[in-house]
N, C-alpha and C positions, 0 to 999 in steps of 0.2 A: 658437565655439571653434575648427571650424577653420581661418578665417583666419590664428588666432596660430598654430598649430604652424608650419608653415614658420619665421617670421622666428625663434623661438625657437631651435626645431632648427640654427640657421643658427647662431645664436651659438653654442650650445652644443659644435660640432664641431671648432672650432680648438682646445678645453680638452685640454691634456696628459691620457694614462691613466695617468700614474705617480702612485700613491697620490691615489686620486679618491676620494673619497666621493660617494656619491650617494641622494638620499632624495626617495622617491615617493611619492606618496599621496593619493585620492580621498576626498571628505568631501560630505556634508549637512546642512540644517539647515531648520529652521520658526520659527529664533526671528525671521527675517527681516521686518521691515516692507515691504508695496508701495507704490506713489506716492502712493498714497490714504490712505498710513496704516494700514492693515490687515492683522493676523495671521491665516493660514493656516496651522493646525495638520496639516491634512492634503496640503498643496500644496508640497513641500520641493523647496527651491533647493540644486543641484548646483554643486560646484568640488573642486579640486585642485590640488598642488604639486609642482613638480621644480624641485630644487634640487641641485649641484655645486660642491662644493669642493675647490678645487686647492691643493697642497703651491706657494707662490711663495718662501719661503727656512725657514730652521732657526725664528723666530720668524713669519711671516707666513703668512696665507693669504687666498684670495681666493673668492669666493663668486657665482655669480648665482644668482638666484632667479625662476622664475617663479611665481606664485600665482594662482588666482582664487579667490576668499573666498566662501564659499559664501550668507555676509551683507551683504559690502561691495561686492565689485568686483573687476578686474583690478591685480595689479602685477609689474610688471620691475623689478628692482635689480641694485645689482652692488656688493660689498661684498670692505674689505680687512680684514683684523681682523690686528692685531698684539697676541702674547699674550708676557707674561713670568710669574715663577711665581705670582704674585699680583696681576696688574691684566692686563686684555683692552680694549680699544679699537677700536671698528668705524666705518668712515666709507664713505660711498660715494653714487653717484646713484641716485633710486627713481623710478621712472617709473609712473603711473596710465595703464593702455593700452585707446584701446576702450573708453571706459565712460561709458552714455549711460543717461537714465531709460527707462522699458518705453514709452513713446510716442511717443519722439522718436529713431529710430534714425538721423539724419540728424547724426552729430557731426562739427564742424567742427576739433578736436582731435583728431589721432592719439592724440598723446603729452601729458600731463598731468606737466610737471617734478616732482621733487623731493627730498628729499635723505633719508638714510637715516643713524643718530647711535645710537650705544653705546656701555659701557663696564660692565665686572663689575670687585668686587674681590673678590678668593676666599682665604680662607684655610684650604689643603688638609685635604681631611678633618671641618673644624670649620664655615664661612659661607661664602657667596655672594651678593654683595647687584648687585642689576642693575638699569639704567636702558634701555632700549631707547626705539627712534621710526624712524617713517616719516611724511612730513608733506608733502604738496604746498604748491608756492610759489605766492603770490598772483598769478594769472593777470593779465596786462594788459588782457584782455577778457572779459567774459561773454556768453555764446549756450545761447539755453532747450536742455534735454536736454543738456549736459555734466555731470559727474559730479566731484567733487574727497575724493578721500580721504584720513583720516591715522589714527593706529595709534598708541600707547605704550602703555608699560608699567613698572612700578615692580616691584620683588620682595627679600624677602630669605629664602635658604635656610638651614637650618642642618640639621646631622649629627645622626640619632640611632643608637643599636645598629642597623643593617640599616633604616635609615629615613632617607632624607631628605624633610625635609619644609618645602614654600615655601610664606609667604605672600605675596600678589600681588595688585595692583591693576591692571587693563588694561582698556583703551578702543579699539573700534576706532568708526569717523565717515567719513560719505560727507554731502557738499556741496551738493546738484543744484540747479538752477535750471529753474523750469517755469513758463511763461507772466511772467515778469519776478518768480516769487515765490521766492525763497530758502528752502529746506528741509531742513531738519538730519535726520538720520537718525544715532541713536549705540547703541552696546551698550557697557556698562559691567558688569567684573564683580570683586566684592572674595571673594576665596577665599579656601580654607587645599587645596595640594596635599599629597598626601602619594606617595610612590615606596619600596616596599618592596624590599628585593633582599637574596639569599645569597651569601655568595663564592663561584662554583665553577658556581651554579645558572642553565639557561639561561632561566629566566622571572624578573621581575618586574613588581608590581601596583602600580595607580595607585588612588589614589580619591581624589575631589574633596569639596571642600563649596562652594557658589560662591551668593552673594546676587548675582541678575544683573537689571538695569535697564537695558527697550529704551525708548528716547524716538524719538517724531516731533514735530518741532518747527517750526511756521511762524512763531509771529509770537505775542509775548505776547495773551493771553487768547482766542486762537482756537481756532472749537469745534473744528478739526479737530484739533487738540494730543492726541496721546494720547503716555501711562508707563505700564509698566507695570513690579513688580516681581516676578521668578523666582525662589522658592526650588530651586533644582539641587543633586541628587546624580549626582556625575559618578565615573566610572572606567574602567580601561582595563589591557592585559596587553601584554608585551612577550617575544617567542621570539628569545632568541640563538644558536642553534644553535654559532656559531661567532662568534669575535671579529671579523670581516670582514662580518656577513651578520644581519639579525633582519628580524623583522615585526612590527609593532603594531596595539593598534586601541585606540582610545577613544573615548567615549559619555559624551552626560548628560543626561540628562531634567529636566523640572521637577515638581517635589516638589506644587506649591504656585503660584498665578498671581493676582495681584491688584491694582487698579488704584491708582497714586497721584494722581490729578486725580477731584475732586468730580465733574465728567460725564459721566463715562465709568465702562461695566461691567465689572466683574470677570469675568476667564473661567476659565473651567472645562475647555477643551482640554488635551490635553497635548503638550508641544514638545520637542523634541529635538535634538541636533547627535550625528554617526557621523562619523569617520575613521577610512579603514583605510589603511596604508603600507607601504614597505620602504626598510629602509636596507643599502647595502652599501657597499665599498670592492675599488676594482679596483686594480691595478697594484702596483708594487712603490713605500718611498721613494725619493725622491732623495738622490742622497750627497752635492750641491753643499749649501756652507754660507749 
């Protein structure tokens, strides 16, 4: 990790302070498979986000992102989102940085291209339906211990009295390649979000219900192939003290843990994912149009 701060930090310092958003935040998790295939219920993998958003005109903004996935891996993006009052569109480069299997720290790739694709249609106060992706491009070469990841997501929200509430379909998928063998690694999660809030009030509550299915995948009918499927109750709390300024956290555990392939056992561990963040905004708008 700290190789990446510097070049990161480096980007991030030319970004105007006039009306910046900025959102921090560290996370964990155990739902994570190792190279072997195997969950560690008590052995949780560390990451985190910073991300900045810059005011670029009256409809435009522009965004980089750094991430490490506390499941997948490393990403850099840098994203322009054009919004009108009912459709948003994002387009930009995503870069996989630094990311090699736990054996093979010797990656011949810095930078793992890719491209980064959205678009919402919202109709205020009533739906929100969203398409998001981050997806690396087919590499010209392959070399064991590189790592290739990609990310989507489908959702549609909709407005209740002091409720919104989305359902959602999201995938995230890492690539690796190890001794010439190709290895899939995916988390798949089909929810119902729900996000309570008051007008006036500086908290709101999140709670999750999420059927979540981690696969390691080599090669059909191999014994090393394990699924597994997660029943999760997830939730999470949000403090706005002030319209400029909050903090969040959310959590979700597994309900319930049991295996979808005839060879493999059911477990009985319990697993988890924790983020905690902050979001603020600095500076004043810009008055150019």
């Amino acid at each position: 990790m700290k190789k990446l701060l510097v070049p990161i930090l480096l980007i991030l310092l030319p970004l105007s302070i006039f009306s910046t958003d900025m959102d921090f935040s560290v996370s964990t998790s155990t739902f994570a498979f190792d190279d072997d295939g195997d969950l560690h219920a008590w052995e949780p993998s560390f990451g985190g986000k910073a991300s900045i958003t810059d005011k670029l005109g009256s409809r435009l903004d522009g965004t980089i992102t750094f991430e490490r996935d506390a499941v997948n891996g490393n990403t850099l993006s840098a994203r322009g989102t054009y919004r009108t009052s009912f459709l948003e569109i994002s387009a930009g480069p995503s870069f996989g940085v630094l990311n090699s299997t736990e054996d093979d720290d010797d990656v011949s790739m810095l930078f793992q291209p890719g491209l980064a694709l959205g678009f919402s249609v919202i109709i205020p106060g009533k739906l929100i339906v969203r398409a998001d992706s981050d997806f690396a491009l087919p590499p010209a070469t392959y070399g064991d211990g590189q790592v290739y990841l990609q990310r989507g997501e489908l959702s549609t929200g909709f407005y209740l009295p002091n409720i919104l509430c989305t359902v959602k379909i999201s995938q995230r998928s890492s690539v690796s390649i190890n001794d010439g063998t190709t290895c899939t690694k995916s988390i798949t999660d089909y929810g119902v979000y729900s996000e309570a809030f008051s007008k006036g009030a500086p908290f709101r509550i999140d709670v999750d219900f999420i059927y979540r299915v981690v696969d390691y995948y080599v090669m059909a009918d191999d014994p090393a192939n394990r699924k597994y499927a997660h029943l999760v109750l997830g939730g999470g709390a949000t403090w706005a003290p002030k319209t400029d300024f909050n903090l969040y956290i959310k959590g979700a555990g597994s309900l319930y843990t049991f295996s979808l392939l005839d060879h493999v056992n059911d477990l009985d561990d319990f697993f988890f994912d924790l983020t905690v963040g902050m979001r603020m905004t600095v500076g004043s708008p810009p008055t150019l149009e």
